[in-house]
C-alpha positions in Angstrom: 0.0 0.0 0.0 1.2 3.6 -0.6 1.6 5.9 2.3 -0.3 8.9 1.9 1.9 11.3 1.4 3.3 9.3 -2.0 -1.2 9.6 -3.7 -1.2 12.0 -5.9 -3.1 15.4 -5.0 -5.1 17.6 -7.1 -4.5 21.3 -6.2 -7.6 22.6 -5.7 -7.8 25.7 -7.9 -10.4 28.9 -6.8 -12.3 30.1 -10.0 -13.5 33.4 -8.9 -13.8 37.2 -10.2 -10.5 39.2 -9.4 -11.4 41.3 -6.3 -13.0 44.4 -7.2 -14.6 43.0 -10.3 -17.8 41.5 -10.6 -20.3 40.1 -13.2 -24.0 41.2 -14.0 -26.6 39.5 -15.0 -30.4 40.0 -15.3 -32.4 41.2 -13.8 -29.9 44.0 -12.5 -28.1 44.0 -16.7 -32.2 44.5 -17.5 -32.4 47.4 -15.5 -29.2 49.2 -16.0 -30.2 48.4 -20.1 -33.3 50.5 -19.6 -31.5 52.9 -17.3 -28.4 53.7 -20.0 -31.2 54.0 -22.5 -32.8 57.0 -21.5 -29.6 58.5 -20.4 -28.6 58.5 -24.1 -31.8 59.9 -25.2 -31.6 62.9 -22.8 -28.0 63.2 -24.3 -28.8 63.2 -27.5 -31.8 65.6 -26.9 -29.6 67.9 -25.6 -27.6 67.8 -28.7 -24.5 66.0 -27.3 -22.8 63.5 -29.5 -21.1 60.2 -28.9 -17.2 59.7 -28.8 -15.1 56.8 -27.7 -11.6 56.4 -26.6 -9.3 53.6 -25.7 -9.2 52.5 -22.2 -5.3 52.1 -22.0 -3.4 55.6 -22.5 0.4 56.2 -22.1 1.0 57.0 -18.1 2.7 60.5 -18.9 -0.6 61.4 -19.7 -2.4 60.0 -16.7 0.6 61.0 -14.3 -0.1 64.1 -11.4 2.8 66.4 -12.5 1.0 66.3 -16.0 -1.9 67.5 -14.4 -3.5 70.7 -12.9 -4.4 68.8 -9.9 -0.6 68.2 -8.8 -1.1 65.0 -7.3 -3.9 66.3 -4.9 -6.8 63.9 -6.8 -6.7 60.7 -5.5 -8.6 58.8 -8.5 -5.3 59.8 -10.0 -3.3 58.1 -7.9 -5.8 54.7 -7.3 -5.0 54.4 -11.4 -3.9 51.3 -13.2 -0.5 50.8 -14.3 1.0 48.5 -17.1 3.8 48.0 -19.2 3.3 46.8 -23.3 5.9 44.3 -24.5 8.0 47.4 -25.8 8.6 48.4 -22.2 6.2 51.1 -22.4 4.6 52.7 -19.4 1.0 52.4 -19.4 -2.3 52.2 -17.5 -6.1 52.1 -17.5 -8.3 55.4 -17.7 -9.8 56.5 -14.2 -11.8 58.7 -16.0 -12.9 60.4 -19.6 -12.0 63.6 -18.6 -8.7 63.7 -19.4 -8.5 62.3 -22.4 -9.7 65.6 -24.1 -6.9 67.4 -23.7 -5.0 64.7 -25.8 -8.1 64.5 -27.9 -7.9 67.8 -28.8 -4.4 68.3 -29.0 -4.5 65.2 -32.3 -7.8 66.9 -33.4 -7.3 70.7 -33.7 -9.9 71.1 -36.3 -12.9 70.0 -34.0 -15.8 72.5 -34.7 -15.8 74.4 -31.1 -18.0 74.6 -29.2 -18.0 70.8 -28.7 -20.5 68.7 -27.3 -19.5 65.4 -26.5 -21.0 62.4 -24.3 -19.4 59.3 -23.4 -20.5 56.2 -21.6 -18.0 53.3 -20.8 -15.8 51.8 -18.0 -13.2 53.3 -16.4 -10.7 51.5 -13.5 -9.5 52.6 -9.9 -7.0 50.7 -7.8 -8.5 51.8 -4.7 -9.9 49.9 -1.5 -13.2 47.6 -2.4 -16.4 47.6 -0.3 -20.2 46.2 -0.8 -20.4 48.9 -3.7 -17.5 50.2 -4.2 -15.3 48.4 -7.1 -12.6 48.7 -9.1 -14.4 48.8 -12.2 -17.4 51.1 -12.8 -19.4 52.6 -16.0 -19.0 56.4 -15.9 -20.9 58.8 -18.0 -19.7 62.4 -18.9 -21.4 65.2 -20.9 -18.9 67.7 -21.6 -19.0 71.2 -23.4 -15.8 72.7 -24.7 -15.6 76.2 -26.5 -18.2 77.7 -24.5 -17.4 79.8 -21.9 -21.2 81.0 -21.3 -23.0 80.3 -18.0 -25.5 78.9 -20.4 -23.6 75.8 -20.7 -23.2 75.4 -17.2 -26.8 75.2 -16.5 -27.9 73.2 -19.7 -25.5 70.3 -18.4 -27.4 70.9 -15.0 -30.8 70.5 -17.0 -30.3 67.5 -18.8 -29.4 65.4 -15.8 -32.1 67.0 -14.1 -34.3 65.6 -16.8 -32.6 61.8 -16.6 -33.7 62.3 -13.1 -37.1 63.5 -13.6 -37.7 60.3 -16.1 -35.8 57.9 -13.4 -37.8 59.0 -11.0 -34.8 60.1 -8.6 -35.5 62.9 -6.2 -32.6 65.1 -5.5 -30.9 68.0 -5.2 -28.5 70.4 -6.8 -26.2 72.1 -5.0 -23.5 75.0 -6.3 -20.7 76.9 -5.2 -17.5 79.2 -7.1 -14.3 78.1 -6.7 -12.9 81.5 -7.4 -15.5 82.5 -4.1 -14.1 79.8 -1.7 -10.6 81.1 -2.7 -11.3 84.6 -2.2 -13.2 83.7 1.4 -9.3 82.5 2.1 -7.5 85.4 1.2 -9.4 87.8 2.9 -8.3 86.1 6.3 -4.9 86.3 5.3 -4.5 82.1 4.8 -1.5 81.9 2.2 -2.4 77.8 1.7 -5.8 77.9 -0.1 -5.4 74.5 -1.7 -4.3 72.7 2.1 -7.3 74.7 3.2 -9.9 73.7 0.6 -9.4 70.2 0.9 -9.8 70.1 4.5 -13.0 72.0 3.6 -14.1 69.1 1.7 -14.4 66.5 4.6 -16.7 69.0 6.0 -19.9 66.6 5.3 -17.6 63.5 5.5 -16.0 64.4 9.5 -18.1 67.2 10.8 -17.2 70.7 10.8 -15.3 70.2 15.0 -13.0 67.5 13.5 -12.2 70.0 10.6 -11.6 73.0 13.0 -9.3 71.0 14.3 -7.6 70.0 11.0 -7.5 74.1 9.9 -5.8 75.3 12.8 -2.0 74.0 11.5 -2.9 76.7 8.4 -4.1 79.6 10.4 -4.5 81.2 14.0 -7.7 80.1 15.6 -9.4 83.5 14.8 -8.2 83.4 11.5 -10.1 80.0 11.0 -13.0 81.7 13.0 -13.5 84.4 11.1 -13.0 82.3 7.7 -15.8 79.6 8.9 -18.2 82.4 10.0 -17.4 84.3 6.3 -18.8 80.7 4.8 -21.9 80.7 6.7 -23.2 83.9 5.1 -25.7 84.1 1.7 -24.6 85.5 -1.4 -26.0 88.7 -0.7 -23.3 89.6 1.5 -20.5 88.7 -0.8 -21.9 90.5 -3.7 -22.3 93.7 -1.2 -18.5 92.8 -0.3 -17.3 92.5 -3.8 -16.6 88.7 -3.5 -14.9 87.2 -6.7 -17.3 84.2 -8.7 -20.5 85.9 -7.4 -21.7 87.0 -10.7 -20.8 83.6 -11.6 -23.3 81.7 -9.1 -26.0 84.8 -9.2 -26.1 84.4 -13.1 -26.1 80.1 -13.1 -29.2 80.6 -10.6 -31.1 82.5 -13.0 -30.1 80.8 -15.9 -31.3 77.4 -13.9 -34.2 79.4 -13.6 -35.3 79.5 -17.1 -35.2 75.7 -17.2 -37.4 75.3 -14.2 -34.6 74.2 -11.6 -34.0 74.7 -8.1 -30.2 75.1 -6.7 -29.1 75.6 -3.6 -25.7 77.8 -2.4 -23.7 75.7 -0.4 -20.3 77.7 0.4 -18.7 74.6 1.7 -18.8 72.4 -1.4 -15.1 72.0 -3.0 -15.2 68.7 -5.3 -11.9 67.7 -7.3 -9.4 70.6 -6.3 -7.1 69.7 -9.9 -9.9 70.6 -12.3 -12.3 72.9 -11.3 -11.5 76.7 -12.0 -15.3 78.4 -11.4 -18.6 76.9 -11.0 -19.3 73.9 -9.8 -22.0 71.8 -8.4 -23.3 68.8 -7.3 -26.4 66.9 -7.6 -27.4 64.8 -4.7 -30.3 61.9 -3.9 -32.8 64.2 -1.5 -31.3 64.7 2.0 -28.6 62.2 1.0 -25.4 60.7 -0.5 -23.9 62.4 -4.1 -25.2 60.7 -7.2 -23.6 63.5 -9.9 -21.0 66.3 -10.0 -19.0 68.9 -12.0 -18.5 71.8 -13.2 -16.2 74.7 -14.9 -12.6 73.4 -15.6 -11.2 76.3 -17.9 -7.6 75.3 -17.5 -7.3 71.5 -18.3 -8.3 70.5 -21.5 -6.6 73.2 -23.4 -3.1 72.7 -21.8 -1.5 71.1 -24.8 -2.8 74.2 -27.2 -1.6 77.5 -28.0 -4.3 78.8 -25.6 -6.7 77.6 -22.6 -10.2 76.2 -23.5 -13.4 76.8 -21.5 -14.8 73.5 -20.3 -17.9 72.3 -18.2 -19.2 69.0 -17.6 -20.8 66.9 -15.1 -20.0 63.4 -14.4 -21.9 60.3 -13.0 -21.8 56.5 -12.5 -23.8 54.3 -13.9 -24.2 52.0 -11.1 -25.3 54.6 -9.0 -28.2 55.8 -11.0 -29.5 52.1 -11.7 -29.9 51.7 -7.6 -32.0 54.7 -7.5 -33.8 54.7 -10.5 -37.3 53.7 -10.9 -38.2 52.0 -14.2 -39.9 49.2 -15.9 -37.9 46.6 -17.2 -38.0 45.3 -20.2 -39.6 41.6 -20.7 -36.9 39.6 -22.7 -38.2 37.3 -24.3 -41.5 38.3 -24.1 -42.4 35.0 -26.2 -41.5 31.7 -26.3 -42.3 29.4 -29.3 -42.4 26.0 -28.5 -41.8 23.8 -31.8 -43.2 20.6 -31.8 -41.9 18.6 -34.7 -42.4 22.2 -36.7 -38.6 23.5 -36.5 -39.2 25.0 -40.1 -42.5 26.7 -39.6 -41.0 27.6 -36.1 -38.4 29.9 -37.6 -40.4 31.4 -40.2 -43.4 32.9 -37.1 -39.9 34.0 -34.7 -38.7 35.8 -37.7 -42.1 37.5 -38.8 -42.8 38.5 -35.0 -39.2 40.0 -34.8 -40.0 42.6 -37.3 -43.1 43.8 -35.6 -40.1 44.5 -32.8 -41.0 41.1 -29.7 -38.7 39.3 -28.6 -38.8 36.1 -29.0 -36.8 32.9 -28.1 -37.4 29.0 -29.1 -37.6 25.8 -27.5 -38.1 22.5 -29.3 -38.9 19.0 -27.2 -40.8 17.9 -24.7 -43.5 21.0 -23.9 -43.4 20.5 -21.0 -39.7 21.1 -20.3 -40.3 24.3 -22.5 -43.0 25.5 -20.1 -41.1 25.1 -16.9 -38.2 26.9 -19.0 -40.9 29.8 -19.3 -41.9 29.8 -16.2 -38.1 30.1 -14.4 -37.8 32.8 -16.7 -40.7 34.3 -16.5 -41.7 34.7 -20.0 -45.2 35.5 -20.7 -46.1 34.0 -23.3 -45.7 30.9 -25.2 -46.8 29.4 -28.7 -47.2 25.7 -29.5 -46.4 24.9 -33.4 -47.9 21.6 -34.0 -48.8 20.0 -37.0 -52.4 21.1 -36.2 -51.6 24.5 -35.9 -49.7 24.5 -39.1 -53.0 22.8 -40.9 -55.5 25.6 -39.2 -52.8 28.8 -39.7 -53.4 29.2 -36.3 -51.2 29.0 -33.2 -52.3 28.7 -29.8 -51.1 31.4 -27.2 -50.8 30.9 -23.6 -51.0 33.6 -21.4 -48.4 32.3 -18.4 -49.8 34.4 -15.7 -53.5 33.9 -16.3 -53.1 30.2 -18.4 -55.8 31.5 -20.7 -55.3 30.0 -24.0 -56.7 31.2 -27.6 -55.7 30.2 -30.9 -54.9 33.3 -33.4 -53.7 33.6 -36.7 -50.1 34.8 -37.5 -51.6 38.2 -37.9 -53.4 38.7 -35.1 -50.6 37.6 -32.7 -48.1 39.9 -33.8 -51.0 42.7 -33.5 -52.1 41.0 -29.8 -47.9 41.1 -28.7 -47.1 44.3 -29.8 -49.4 45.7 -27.3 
């Protein structure tokens, strides 16, 4: 007999998704299908167009000293990196935004201004939680060339209307970057940046842990007076000659013309690399951030003769599909069951796929085709027998009510496209 340890072993090998990663299947693919779909339309409808780029870009592109930001964003520094066989430094977009300035940099001729969309995936190597992964679909809407406040508020006004449609309550919430830097200065504080970003975790730490945080930039009535300055409506920095005022004051009357609400909040910051006047963010009623953006007049121009004006707002995917409200579509809404009529099975799926249902086939045993329908909730069914080939009639089975009727080819595709 052999001992033990001479058997052979079979290493037990764990098939999983890489960390961070996951896969998605119906009904949640169903939902975010329907969800992406109106959030084209309102893109389009808006007059934004489509453009694609690669996921992998050369790092010098992606790197912080490259960047406005200065190695202050951390998506920047959560990104991807890989080598090619030729040894040269890579990694995998963290976001769309910027890509433009490369885009436009190859592209000079681009008709300005220019109003792009994109939807795709984008990769951060950044800590994991229940919903937080490493891969995520963003969407972008981005206009470049216009430096009106117009623009500003019709990105606001087509997310408000994906939101509308979704059924999302929420909020939108602006501030001036050029307003929180001035609020600084005037209390002498030389490090606006340091300051700003501890500014940021106001919502995140509560504003006694950030007191705390401010008081290596400033004396304590410095960060006094500078907190107290933030609490204060527009109003008073208008009277006190404030800089980005006119900014906000005209982005709440153009918001105005297309029915929205926004609220002032002096404290919000968002991504302190891009963001070089307005800027907002749009958040689920009373709750967490679903979209943000804003002004960033210094970033996608900085390969070009000349700076660009840029606004945009930006929002995942995933996000929207948990708090969106819509009805899913019913794939397959049909299933034919062929019983010894393969032929005359094909021909009815392909005449009731161009009156636009979705159909799918089973041959066999019918009754291993129903319970099929039933897991899968499908429902309807068609038998094709050789009886309903004689009569040009096929009987349909309503799967939720098990009513059954026969009906010529004609009147099921008029019945199903209801």
């Amino acid at each position: 007999m052999h001992s033990p340890r001479f058997r052979n072993k079979k290493m037990k090998t764990e098939i999983t998704a890489v960390k961070g990663f996951k896969d998605i299947f119906p009904p949640e693919s169903l939902k975010r299908k329907a969800v992406l779909e109106i959030v084209e339309r309102w893109f389009s409808l808006y007059g934004f167009l489509p453009i694609e780029t690669p996921i992998v870009e050369y790092d010098e592109l992606m790197k912080p000293s490259d960047l406005a930001s200065e190695g202050e964003d951390e998506a920047i520094s959560a990104r991807f990196k890989l080598q090619d066989r030729g040894g040269r430094n890579l990694g995998l977009r963290y976001e769309f935004t910027f890509q433009l300035s490369r885009i436009l940099k190859e592209n000079p001729n681009i008709k300005l201004p220019f109003k792009r969309y994109q939807i795709g995936p984008v990769f951060r190597d950044e800590p994991v939680s229940a919903k937080r992964f490493r891969q995520f679909t963003q969407c972008d809407i981005d206009i470049i060339g216009d430096s009106s406040i117009n623009a500003d508020a019709e990105c606001l006004a087509c997310f408000s209307d994906i939101l509308k449609e979704l059924k999302v309550k929420s909020e939108i919430q602006i501030n001036n970057r050029l307003l929180i830097q001035s609020v600084i200065e005037s209390v002498q504080i030389k490090n606006t940046k340091a300051v700003m970003r501890e500014l940021d975790k106001t919502e995140k730490l509560g504003i006694d842990e950030v007191k705390i945080n401010l008081k290596k930039f400033g004396s304590p009535n410095q960060i006094l007076t500078m907190l107290k300055l933030l609490e204060k409506d527009l109003k008073f920095f208008k009277d006190n000659a404030f800089s980005g005022v006119n900014e906000l004051e005209e982005l709440i009357e153009k918001c105005k013309s297309y029915g929205l609400k926004v609220k002032f909040n002096p404290f919000l910051i968002r991504g302190l690399g891009y963001y070089t006047g307005n800027i907002f963010e749009i958040k689920e009623a009373g709750k967490s951030s679903i979209a943000g953006g804003g002004r960033y007049d210094k970033t996608v121009g900085k390969y070009l003769p000349n700076d660009l004006p840029a606004v945009g707002i930006s929002f995942g995917l995933e996000r929207l599909t948990d708090l969106a409200q819509v009805k899913l579509p019913v794939q397959p809404k049909v299933l034919l069951i062929s019983i010894g009529q393969d032929e005359e099975t094909i021909n009815l799926a392909i005449l009731l796929r161009k009156s636009k249902i979705s159909i799918s086939i089973q041959s066999g045993k019918p009754s291993r085709a129903l319970d099929y329908a039933n897991a899968l909730n499908i429902p309807y069914v068609i038998f094709i027998g050789e009886k309903e080939i004689e009569q040009k009639k096929f009987k349909l089975k309503d799967m939720k009510t098990g009513t059954e009727t026969m009906l010529s080819e004609k009147q099921l595709a008029s019945k199903l496209k209801k």
